[in-house]
N, C-alpha and C positions, 0 to 999 in steps of 0.2 A: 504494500500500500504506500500510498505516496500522497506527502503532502509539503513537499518543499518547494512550494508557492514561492517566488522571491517576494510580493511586500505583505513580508508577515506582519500580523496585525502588534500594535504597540498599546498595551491597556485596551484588550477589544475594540481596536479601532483601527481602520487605515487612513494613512496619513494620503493616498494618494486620490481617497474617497473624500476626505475631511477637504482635499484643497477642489476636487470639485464640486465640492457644496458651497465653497468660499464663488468658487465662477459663476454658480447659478443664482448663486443672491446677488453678487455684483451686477451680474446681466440684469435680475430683473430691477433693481434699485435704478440704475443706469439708465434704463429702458423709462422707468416712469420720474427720473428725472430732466425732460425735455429733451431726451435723446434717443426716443422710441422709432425713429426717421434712422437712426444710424445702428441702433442695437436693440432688437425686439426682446422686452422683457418676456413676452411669452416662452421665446427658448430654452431661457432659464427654468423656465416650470417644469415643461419636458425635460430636462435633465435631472431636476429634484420627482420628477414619477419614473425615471429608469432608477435611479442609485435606488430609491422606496424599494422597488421589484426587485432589487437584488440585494440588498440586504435582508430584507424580511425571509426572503427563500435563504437564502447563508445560512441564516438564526435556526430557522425552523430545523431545514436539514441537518444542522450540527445538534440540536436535542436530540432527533430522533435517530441520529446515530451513536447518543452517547444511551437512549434513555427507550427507542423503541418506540417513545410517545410526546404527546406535545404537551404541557403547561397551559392551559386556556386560559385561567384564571391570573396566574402570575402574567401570562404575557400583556392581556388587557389591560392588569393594575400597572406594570409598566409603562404602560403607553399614556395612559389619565396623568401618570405623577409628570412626564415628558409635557405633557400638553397644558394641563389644566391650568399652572399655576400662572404661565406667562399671559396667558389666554383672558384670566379674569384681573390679570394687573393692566393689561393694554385694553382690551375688548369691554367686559362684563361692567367692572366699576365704572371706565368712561362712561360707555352708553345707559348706563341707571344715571350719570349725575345728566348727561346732554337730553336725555329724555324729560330734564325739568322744564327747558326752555323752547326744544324743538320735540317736531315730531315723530317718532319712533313707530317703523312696519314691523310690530311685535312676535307677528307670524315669519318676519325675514330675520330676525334675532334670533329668535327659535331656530331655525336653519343652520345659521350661522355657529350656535350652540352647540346644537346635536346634530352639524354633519352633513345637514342637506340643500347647504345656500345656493352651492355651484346652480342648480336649476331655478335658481331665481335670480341668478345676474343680469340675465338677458331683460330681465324688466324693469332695469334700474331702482331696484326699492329704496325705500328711506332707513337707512341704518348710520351707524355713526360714521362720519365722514373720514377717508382714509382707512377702513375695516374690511373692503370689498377682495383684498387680499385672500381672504378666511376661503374664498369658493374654491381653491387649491386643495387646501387640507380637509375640504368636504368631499374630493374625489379619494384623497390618500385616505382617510378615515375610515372611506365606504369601501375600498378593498381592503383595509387591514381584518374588517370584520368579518367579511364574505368569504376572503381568502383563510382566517384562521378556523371559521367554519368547518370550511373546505378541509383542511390538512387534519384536523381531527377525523373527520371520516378516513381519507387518504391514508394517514398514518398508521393505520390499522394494515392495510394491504399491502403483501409481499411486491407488487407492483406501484406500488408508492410513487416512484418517478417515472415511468412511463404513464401513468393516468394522469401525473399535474403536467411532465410534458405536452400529455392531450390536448389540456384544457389551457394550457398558455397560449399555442399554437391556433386553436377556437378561436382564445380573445383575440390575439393578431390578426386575424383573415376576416371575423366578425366587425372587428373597430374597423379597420383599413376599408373592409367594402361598408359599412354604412356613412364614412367617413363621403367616397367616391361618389354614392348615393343622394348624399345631402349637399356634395359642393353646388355652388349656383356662382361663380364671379362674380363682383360686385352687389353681392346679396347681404348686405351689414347682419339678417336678421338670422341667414341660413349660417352666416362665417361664425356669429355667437351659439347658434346651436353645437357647431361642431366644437369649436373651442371650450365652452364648458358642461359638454356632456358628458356623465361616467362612462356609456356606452363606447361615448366615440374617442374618448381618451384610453381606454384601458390598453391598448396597445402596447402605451410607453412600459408601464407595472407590467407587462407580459414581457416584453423584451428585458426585462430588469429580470423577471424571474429564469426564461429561459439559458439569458448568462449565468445563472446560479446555480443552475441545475447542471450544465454543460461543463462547470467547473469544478462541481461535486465530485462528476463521472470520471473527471480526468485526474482527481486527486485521488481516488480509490482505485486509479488504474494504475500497472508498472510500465506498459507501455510510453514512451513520449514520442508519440505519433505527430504528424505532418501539420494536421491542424495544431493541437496545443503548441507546437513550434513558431507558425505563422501568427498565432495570435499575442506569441512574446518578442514579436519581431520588431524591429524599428520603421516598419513598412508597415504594421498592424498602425502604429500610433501618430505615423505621418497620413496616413490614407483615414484615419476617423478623424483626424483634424480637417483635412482637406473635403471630408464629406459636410463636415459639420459647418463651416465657412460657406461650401456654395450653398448649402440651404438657407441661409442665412444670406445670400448674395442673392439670390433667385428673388424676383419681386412679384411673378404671376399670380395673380389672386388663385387659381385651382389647383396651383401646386401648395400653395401654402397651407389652403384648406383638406389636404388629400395626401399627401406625402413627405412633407418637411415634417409631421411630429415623427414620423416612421424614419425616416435617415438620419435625426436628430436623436432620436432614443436608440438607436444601431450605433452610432456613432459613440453615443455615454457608453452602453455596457461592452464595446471595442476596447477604450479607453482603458476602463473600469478592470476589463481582464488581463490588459498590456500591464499593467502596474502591481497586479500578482503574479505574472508570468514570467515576464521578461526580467534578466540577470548578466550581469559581465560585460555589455555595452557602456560606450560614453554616452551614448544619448540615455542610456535607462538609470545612469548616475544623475545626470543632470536633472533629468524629470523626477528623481527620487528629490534632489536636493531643493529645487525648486518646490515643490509639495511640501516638505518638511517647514518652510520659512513661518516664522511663528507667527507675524503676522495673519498670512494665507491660514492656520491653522488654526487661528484665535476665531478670523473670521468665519470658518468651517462649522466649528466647534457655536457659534453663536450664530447659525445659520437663519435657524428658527426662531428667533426673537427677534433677529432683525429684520426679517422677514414679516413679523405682524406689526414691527413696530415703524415702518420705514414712509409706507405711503404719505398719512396724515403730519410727515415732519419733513418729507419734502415737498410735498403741496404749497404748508409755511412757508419754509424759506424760499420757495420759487415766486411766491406771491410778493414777499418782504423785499427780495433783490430782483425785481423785474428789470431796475434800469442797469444793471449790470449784464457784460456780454453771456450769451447763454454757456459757454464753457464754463465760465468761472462760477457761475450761478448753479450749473449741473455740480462741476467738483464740491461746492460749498455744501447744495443737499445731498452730497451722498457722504461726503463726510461725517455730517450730523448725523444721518441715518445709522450709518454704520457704528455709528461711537455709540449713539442712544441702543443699541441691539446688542453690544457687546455687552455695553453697563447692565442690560434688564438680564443678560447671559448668567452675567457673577453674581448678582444682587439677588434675581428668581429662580433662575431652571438649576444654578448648580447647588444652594441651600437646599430647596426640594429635593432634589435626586439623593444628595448628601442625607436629608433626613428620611428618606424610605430606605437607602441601603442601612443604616444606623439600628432603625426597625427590622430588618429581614436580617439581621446578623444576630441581631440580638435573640428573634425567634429562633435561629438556626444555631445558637449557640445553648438554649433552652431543650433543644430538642435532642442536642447530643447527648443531655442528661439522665433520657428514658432510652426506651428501648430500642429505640433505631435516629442515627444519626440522617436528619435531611438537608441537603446542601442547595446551594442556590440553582436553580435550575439555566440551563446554555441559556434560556429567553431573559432571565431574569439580566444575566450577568451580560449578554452580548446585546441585550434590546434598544442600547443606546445608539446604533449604527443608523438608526432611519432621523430623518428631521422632525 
């Protein structure tokens, strides 16, 4: 068996995942900083729903090779202590106190809450200004659950990866063709359908999962066959850059709506697997070294805060520095953005996490006293990998 991946993970984490989470919140900060004409925030997204599909499939498959079975309950409390806390410091408190003075779509709050906004972007509700963000994490949310569903049943079956192989490959061909389906050019109403549909996104989470699964097989095999070669190649990581640039250069309305989430989420988990694969080149030094830079890492690491917290604080500064040139007015809000997302990083998500591991040690340090020692389960301990 084999598992000498070159970027082994550092504290349950990779560093070369953590700096593309750092790309995709720049992207979309960037994008909704007046500079959405040069860098589409949206591609950022698609690449935070490929790394989701490939990590959640990593997590999953590493319990159920250590344990046979998955943790349902631990994995979800995980994911609440990840999510809740930044969620009701930025989200929940604001719009209780702006609902004193403005008006509040209580039914898009709810949404927004528990997961089901993304279908209500398209009609611009009234929610707290800068919050519209949240429709993203109502697509990742809505497969975290469907998909851990899933793997509970799955888990039970000596066919275990061949039947989620199935159904990854499904969502791929299912999103893709109702993707093809619903483009219309120049149709604002058809391009929001497709953009924040679960159906018509699940793609990206498929191509995240089926890298995951495809790196499973290779790590449990002795062979280092043609493929696993070519995917740690330096031609693997120049060719998913060069894919990921012309989709991003392509300006056709039906290619955008139809095929740029799909060469965009190919291109992430390409990436994604060059940076476990690949070893002993200069260029896999360099992209090691560059990944590593603390910055890029800090911001990785603080993906998701600054990601809820970023819209409504460059909207501000973009309104406050109008008469300033648009460059320096973009640098200025993403700066702030970025600083304010790191600070809610130290301040909320890692107290939180700090106090549920403190909790779960101390029940697992209770429990080695009786009759059978229970340990943290791979979800508990590796569940920090998604945003």
């Amino acid at each position: 068996m084999r598992e000498d991946c070159g970027g082994a993970p550092v504290n349950n984490r990779y560093a070369h995942v953590d700096a593309l989470r750092a790309l995709a919140v720049l992207v979309v900060v960037v994008g909704h900083a007046g500079l959405g004409h040069v860098v589409p925030g949206g591609s950022g997204v698609t690449i935070f729903f490929a790394i989701s599909g490939f990590i959640i499939t990593t997590v999953l498959l590493k319990e159920w090779k250590k344990t046979s079975g998955f943790d349902l309950g631990g994995f979800y409390v995980r994911r609440m202590v990840k999510l809740l806390p930044p969620m009701i410091v930025v989200l929940v408190i604001p719009t209780l106190i702006y609902a004193m003075w403005a008006h509040i779509d209580w039914y898009a709050f709810t949404g927004q809450v528990f997961f089901f906004f993304n279908w209500m972007m398209p009609y611009n509700p009234d929610v707290l200004p800068g919050s519209g963000p949240v429709w993203s994490l109502s697509i990742e949310e809505q497969f975290y659950i469907v998909f851990a569903l899933l793997w509970v049943w799955l888990a039970r079956s000596r066919n275990a990866l061949p039947w989620l192989t199935g159904v990854a490959v499904a969502a791929v061909l299912v999103a893709t063709t109702l993707r093809v389906v619903l483009a219309d050019p120049g149709n604002a109403i058809a391009a929001d359908r497709i953009y924040y549909g679960s159906d018509t996104r699940a793609d990206s989470l498929a191509w995240g999962i089926l890298a995951a699964v495809v790196l499973y097989r290779w790590q449990q095999s002795e062979a280092d066959g043609r493929w696993r070669r070519l995917a740690g190649s330096t031609c693997a990581l120049f060719g998913a850059a060069g894919i990921f640039l012309v989709s991003v250069a392509i300006r056709d309305d039906w290619f955008q709506q139809t095929f740029r989430y799909s060469a965009q989420s190919v291109a992430t988990c390409v990436v994604i697997l060059y940076g476990l694969l690949a070893t002993g080149t200069q260029v896999h030094r360099w992209f090691s070294t560059i990944s590593g830079f603390r910055i890029i890492q800090v911001i990785g690491l603080a993906s998701y805060s600054i990601y809820l917290v970023h819209l409504g604080l460059v909207r501000i500064v973009m309104d406050k520095s109008a008469s300033l040139p648009l460059a320096l007015t973009s640098f200025i809000a993403v700066v702030v953005a970025v600083s304010a997302g790191v600070l809610l990083y130290w301040v909320v998500e890692v107290p939180a996490r700090a106090g549920y591991d403190r909790i779960r040690d101390r029940r697992a340090r209770r429990a080695a006293t009786g009759p059978r020692t229970v340990a943290p389960s791979a979800t508990e301990a590796v569940a920090d990998g998604h945003r």
